[in-house]
N, C-alpha and C positions, 0 to 999 in steps of 0.2 A: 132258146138254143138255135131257133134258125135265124135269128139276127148274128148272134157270134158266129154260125158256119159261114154266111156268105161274106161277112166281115175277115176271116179265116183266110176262105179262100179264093175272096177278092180283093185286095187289101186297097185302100183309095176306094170304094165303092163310096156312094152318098147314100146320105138319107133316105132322098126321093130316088134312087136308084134300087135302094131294099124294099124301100114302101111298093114299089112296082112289082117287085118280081113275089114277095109276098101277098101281093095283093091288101094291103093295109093302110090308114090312113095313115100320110107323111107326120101326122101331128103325134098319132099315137110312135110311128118308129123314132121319133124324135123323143120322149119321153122315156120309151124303154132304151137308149143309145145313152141318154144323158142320166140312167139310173148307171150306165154300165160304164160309163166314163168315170164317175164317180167311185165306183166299185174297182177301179182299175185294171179291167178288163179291156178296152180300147183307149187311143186318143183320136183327139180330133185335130186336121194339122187344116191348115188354109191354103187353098190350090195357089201356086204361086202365079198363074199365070191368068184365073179368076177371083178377085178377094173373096169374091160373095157366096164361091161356093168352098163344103168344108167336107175332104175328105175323110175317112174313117181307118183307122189302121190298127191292127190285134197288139196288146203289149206280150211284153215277157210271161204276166202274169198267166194271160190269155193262152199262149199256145204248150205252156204247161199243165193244163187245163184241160186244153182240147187234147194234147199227146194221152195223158191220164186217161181220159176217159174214151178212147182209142184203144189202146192198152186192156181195159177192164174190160171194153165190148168185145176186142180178139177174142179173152180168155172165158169169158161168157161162154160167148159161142163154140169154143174149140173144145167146152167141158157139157155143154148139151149135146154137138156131135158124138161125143166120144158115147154116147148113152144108146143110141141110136145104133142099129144092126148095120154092117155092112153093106146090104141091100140097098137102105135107107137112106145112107150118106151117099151112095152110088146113084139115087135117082136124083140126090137135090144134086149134087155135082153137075149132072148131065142136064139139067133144068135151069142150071144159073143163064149160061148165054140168051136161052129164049126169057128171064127174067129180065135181065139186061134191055134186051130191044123191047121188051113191054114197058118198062122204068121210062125210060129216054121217048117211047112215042106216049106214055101220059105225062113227060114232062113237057113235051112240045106245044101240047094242047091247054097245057094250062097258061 
């Protein structure tokens, strides 16, 4: 899943440019990319302006996919809120933004 997100929402990213930000070995992101090519969830196109490198790009299939399951997380959560006292949905509201800058300073660090 997070080889499709950053594929998603980097489109042209590399291989070895996922393997970094996952922290995983290039051989293994290469493996699971080439399970996903095949499954026709991305392609792989040739940088025109390097042969040797081989960008990655989400298909049709792909960001029908990712919209769907968008969609079902919205409604997830909008149907566990709804179970929740007003209070309750009152304190996560006012705790998102401090979740926010905790998210992005343990993104930084990784």
């Amino acid at each position: 899943m997070e080889v499709l997100n950053l594929v998603d929402s980097r489109p042209g990213i590399t291989i070895r440019e996922i393997a970094e930000e996952l922290r995983m070995q290039a051989n293994n992101v290469s493996t699971l990319v080439s399970n996903l090519v095949k499954d026709g969830f991305m392609e792989r196109h040739t940088d025109p302006d390097d042969g040797r490198v081989v960008k990655l790009h989400p298909t049709p299939k792909m960001l029908a996919a990712s919209t769907e399951l968008a969609d079902r997380l919205d409604v997830g959560v909008s149907d566990a809120l709804a179970t929740l006292s007003e209070q309750s949905r009152a304190r996560i509201a006012a705790a998102l933004p401090d979740l926010r800058t905790l998210a992005q300073a343990l993104s930084s660090q990784l």
